[in-house]
C-alpha positions in Angstrom: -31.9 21.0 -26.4 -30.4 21.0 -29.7 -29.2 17.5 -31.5 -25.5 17.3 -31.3 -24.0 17.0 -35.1 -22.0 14.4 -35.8 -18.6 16.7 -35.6 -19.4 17.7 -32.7 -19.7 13.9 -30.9 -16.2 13.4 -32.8 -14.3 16.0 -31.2 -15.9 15.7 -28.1 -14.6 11.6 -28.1 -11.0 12.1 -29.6 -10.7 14.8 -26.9 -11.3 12.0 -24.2 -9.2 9.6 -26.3 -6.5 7.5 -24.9 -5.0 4.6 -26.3 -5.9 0.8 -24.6 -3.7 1.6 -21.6 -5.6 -0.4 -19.5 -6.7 -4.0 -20.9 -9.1 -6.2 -19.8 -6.8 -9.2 -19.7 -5.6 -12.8 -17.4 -8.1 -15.2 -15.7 -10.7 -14.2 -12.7 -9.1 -16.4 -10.3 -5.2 -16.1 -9.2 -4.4 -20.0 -8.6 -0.5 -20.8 -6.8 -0.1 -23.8 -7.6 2.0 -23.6 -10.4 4.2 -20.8 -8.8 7.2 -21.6 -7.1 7.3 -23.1 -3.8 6.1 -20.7 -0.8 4.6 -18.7 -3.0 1.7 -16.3 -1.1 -1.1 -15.2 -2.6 -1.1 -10.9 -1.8 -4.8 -9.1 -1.5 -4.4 -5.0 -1.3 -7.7 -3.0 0.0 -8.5 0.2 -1.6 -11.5 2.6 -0.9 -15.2 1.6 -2.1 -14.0 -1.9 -1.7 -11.8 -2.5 -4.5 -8.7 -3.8 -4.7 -5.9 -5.6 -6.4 -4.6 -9.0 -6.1 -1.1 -10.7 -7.5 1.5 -12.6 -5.7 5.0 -12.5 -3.2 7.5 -15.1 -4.4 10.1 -15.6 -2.0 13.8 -16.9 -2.5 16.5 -17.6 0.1 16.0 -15.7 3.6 16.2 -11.9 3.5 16.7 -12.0 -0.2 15.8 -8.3 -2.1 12.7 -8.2 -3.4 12.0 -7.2 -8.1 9.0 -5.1 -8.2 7.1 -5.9 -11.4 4.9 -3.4 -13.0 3.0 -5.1 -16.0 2.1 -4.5 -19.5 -1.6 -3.3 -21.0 -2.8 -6.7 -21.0 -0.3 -8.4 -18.6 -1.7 -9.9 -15.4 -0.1 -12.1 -12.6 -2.8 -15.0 -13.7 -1.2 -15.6 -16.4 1.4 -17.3 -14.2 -0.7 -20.3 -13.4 -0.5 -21.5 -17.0 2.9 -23.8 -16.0 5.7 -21.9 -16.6 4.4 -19.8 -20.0 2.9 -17.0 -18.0 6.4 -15.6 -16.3 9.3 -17.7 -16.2 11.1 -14.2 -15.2 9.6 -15.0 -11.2 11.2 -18.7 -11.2 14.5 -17.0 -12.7 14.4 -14.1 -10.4 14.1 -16.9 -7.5 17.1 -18.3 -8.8 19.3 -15.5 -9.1 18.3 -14.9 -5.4 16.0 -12.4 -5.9 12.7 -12.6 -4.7 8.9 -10.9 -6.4 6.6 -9.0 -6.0 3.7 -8.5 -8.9 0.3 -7.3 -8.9 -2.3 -6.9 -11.3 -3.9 -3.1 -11.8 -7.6 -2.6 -10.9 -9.8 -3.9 -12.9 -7.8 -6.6 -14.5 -7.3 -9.9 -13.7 -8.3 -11.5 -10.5 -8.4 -7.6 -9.3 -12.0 -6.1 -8.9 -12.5 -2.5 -9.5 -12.4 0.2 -12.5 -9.7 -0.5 -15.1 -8.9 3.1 -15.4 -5.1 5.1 -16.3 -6.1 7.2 -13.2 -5.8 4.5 -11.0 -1.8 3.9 -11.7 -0.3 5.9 -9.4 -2.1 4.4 -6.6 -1.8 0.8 -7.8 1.9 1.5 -8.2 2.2 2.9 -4.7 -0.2 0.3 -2.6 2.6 -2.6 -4.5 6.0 -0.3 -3.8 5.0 -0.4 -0.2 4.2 -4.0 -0.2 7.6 -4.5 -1.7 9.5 -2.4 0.7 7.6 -4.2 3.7 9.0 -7.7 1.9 12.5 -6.4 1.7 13.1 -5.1 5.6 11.7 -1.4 4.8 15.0 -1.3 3.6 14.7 0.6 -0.7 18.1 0.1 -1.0 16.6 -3.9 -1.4 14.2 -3.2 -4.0 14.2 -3.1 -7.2 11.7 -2.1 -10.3 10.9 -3.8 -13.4 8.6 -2.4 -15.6 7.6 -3.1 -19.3 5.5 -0.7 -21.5 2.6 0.9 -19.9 4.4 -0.4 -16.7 6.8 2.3 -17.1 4.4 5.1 -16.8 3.5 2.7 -13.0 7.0 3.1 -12.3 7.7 6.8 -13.7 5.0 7.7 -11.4 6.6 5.8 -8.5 9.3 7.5 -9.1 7.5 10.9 -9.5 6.5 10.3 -5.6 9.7 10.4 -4.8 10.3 6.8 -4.0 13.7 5.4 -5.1 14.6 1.5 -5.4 18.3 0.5 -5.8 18.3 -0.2 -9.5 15.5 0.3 -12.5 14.5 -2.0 -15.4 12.8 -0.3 -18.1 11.1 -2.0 -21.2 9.8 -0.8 -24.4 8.9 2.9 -22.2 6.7 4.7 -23.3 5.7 8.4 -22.2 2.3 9.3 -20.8 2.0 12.9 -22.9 2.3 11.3 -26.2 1.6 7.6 -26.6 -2.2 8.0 -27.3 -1.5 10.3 -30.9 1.1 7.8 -31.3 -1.2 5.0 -31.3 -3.6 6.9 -33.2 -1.3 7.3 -36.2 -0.3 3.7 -35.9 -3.8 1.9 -35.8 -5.7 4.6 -37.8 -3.6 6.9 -39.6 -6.3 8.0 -41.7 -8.9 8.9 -39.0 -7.9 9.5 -35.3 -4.3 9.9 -36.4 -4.7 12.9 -37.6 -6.7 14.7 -35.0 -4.6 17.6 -33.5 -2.5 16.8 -30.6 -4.7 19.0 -28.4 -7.3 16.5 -29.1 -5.5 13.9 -27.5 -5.5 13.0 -23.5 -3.0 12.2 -22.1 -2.5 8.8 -20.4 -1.0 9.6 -17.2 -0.1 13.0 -15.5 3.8 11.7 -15.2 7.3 13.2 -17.6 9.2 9.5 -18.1 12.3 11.6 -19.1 12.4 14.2 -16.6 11.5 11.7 -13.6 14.3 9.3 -15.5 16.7 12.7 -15.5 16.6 12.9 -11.8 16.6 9.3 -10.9 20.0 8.8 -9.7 19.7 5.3 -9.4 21.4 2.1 -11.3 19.1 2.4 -14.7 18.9 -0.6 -17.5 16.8 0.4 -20.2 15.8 -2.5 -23.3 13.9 -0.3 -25.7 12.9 -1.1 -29.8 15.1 0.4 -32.6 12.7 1.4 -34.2 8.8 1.7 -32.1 5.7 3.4 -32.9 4.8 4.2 -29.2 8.3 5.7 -29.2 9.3 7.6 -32.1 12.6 8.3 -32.5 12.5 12.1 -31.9 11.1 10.8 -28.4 13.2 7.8 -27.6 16.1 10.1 -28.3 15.0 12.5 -25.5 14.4 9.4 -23.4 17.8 8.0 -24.4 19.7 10.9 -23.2 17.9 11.7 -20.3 19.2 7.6 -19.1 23.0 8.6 -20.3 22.5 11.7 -18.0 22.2 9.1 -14.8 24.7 6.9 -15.9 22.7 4.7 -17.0 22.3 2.2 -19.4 20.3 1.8 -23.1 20.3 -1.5 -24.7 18.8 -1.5 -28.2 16.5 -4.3 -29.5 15.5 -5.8 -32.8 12.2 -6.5 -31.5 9.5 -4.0 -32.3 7.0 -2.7 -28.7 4.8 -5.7 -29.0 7.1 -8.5 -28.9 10.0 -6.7 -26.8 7.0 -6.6 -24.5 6.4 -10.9 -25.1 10.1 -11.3 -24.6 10.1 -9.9 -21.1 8.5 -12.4 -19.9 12.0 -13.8 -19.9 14.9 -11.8 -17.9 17.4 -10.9 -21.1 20.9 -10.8 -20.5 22.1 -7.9 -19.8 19.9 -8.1 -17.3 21.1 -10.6 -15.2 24.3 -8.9 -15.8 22.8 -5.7 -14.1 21.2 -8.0 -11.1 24.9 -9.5 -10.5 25.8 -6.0 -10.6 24.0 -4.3 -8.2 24.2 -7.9 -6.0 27.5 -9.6 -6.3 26.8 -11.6 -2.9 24.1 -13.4 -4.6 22.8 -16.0 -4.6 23.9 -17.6 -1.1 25.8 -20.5 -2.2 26.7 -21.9 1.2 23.4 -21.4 2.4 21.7 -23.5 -0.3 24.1 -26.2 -0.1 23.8 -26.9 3.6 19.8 -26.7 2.9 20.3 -29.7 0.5 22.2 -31.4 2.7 19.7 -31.1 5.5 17.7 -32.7 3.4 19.2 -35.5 2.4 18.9 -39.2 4.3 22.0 -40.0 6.8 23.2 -43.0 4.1 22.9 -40.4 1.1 25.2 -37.6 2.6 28.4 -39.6 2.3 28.4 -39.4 -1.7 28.3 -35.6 -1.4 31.3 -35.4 0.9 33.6 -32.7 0.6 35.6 -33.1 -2.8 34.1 -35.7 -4.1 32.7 -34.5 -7.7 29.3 -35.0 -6.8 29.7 -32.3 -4.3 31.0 -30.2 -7.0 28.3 -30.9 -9.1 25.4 -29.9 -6.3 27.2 -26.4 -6.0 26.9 -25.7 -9.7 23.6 -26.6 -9.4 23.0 -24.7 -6.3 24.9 -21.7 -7.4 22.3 -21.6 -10.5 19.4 -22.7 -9.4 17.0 -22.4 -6.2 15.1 -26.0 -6.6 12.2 -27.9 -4.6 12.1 -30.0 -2.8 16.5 -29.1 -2.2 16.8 -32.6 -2.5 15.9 -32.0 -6.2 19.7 -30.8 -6.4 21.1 -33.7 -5.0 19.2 -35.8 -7.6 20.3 -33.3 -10.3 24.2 -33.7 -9.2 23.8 -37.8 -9.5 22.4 -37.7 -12.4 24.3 -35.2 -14.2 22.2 -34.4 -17.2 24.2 -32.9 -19.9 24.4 -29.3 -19.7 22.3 -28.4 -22.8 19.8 -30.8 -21.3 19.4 -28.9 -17.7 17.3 -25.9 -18.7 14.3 -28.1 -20.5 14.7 -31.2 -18.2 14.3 -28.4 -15.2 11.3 -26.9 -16.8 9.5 -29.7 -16.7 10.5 -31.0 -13.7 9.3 -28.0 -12.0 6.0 -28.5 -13.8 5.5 -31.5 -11.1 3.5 -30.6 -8.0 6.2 -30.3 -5.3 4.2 -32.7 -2.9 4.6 -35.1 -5.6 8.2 -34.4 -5.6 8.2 -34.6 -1.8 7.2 -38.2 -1.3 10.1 -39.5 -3.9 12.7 -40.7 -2.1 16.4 -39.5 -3.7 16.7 -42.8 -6.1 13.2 -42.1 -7.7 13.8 -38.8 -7.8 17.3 -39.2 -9.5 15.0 -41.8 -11.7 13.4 -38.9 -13.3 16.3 -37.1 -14.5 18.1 -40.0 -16.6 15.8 -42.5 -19.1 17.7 -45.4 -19.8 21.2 -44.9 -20.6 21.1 -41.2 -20.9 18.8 -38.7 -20.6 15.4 -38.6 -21.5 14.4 -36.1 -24.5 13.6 -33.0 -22.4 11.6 -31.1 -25.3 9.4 -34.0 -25.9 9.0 -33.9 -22.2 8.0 -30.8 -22.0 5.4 -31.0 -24.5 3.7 -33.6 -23.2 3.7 -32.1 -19.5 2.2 -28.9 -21.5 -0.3 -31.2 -23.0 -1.6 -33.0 -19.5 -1.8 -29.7 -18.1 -4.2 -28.0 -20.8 -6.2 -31.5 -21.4 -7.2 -31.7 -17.8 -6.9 -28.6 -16.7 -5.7 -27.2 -13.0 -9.4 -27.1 -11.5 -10.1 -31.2 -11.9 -6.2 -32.1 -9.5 -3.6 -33.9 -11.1 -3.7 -37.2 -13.0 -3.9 -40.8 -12.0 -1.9 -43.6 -13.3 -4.5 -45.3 -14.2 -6.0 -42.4 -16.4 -2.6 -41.9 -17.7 -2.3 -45.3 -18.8 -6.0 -45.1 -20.4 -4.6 -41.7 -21.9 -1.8 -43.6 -23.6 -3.4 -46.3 -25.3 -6.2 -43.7 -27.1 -2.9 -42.5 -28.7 -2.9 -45.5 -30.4 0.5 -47.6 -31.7 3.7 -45.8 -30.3 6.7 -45.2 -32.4 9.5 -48.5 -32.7 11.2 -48.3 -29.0 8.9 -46.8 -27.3 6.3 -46.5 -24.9 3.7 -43.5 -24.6 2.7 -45.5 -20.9 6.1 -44.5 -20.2 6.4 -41.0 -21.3 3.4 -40.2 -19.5 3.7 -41.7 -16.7 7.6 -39.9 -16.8 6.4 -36.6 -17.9 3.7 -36.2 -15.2 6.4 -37.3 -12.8 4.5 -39.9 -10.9 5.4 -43.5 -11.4 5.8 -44.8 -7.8 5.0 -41.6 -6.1 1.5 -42.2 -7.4 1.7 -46.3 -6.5 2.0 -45.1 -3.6 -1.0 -42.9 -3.1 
């Protein structure tokens, strides 16, 4: 048999060429304890004994359910890193809205072949758990994709499966996006191998599945991205003002549009409010709070007394844990550009830590002294005890904390790093008590 020459083994690879559509990317173990509360950890079988892992996060009872499809090297893993990984499940929650997300083949803490082919299936095997979650009821489901994600949902869609309302992300489209990355990453070389040459990611048309969607349709896409020229996004862009739909441009380019989603953007919410104006169930939260509270606690929440008002704002924005957590909030009545930090790393706390504080020592963590404490500088350190020692080795002990502070050496006039440890870890008595 004759040597190949080196042409040859050229145009024999570019014609197999697709872009990174499928990354290796996350961690090989899925850990919940740094998702929200209730939180269940979702295994889906497929043939050969593969499969894919990711999560369900639940809100209020018989909430609808987001379907996330993730990015080339997004993975539900990712999630276990605090609240860095995606804040957009804990705001979901919030909203009322609960999630579900799962990684692709191959990636993550999913076995199998990382492989474009396997989309559609992947995409399928996660619509049906999400229709399962939400009553078998579509109308209660909803998909959020971002990037290669959109080709999972385009070929959702392409099935013939339709959600109530669709959240598109820096799209791309499956016939193109490999010479597009081509030209991009090596204009000189791959980029300018004929189109021919170039496979195709996925056997799916984004803009003709988007022209017949006839669903609610929210599309955030770059002004200017080279996965999405502009000749293309144009097509794409009409095809969404055919359905009624609508296009929301971004200064971001494709990668960090991508980053940003992480994060639900504001128009957005808008479109979630939209599509469910009943949510989330105000009344239902508060009475859970108030459950929860001790018999000589529930008289300073009383109807019309502001501390009552207080604990519906809270409850009408946020779904906290323990729901004593809003009670605490409402007493202490952080100021508002306070709450979101404060929250973040309050939520950072194990919630069985949270559990044992009684409402004072709970309240006790929201206000330092006179005021507030300094949320950001919170936050940081919480970040920090979490990477130093790591989610594998269980929380830390007062005693290590206290060993911890003095290696930091003299603290600043006013202050004590025992303190802030001790306060940013959110253990104190709880662990006294241990």
């Amino acid at each position: 048999m004759p040597k190949p020459r080196p042409r040859d083994l050229l145009l024999a690879a570019a014609g197999a060429m697709v872009p990174p559509a499928v990354l290796e990317g996350g961690l090989p173990e899925l850990d919940l304890r740094s998702f929200p509360a209730g939180t269940e950890h979702l295994r889906l079988p497929f043939r050969g004994g593969e499969r894919v892992e990711g999560v369900f996060v639940p809100a209020d009872p018989g909430a609808p359910v987001v379907l996330h499809y993730l990015p080339a090297e997004g993975s539900v893993t990712y999630g276990t890193r605090h609240l860095r990984g995606h804040p957009s499940l804990w705001q979901l929650r919030d909203l009322g809205f609960a999630s579900v997300m799962l990684d692709y083949r191959g990636v993550g803490a999913s076995n199998g072949r990382r492989s474009p082919r396997n989309i559609p299936g992947d995409a399928l095997a996660a619509w049906e758990v999400a229709l399962e979650r939400a009553g078998g009821d579509p109308r209660r489901v909803l998909v959020r994709a971002s990037s290669l994600g959109t080709l999972a949902a385009a070929a959702l869609f392409a099935m013939g499966r339709r959600p109530a309302g669709v959240i598109l992300i820096a799209p791309v489209r499956a016939e193109t996006v490999a010479r597009n990355w081509a030209r991009h990453y090596h204009p000189r070389t791959l980029g300018r191998l004929p189109a021919a040459l170039m496979r195709a990611t996925l056997s799916v048309d984004i803009v003709l599945v988007v022209a017949g969607l006839r669903v609610p349709a929210l599309v955030y896409a770059p002004r200017s991205d080279y996965l999405l020229p502009d000749a293309e996004r144009l097509l794409l862009e009409e095809a969404v003002a055919q359905v009624g739909g609508t296009w929301v441009p971004s200064r971001y380019g494709h990668p960090a549009l991508v980053f940003h989603a992480c994060t639900l953007f504001d128009a957005e919410r808008a479109f979630y409010r939209r599509l469910f104006p009943q949510l989330p169930p105000l009344e239902e939260r508060v009475q859970r709070t108030l459950r929860a509270l001790p018999a000589e606690a529930e008289a300073a929440f009383a109807q019309g007394t502001e501390a009552q008002a207080r604990l519906r704002g809270y409850c009408a924005t946020y779904l906290l844990d323990p729901p004593q957590l809003a009670a605490a909030l409402a007493s202490a009545a952080p100021p508002a550009e306070a709450e979101a930090p404060l929250l973040h790393w309050v939520r950072g706390i194990p919630i069985p830590v949270l559990q044992r504080l009684p409402l004072a020592q709970l309240e006790a963590l929201l206000v330092c002294g006179d005021g507030v404490p300094p949320p950001a500088e919170l936050a940081q350190l919480l970040d920090y005890l979490i990477e130093l020692r790591g989610r594998s080795r269980g929380w830390w002990t007062e005693s290590e904390l206290l060993a911890l502070a003095r290696s930091f050496g003299p603290a600043p006039r006013g202050r004590s790093w025992e303190a802030d440890l001790l306060r940013a870890a959110g253990l104190g008595a709880a662990l006294r008590q241990r």
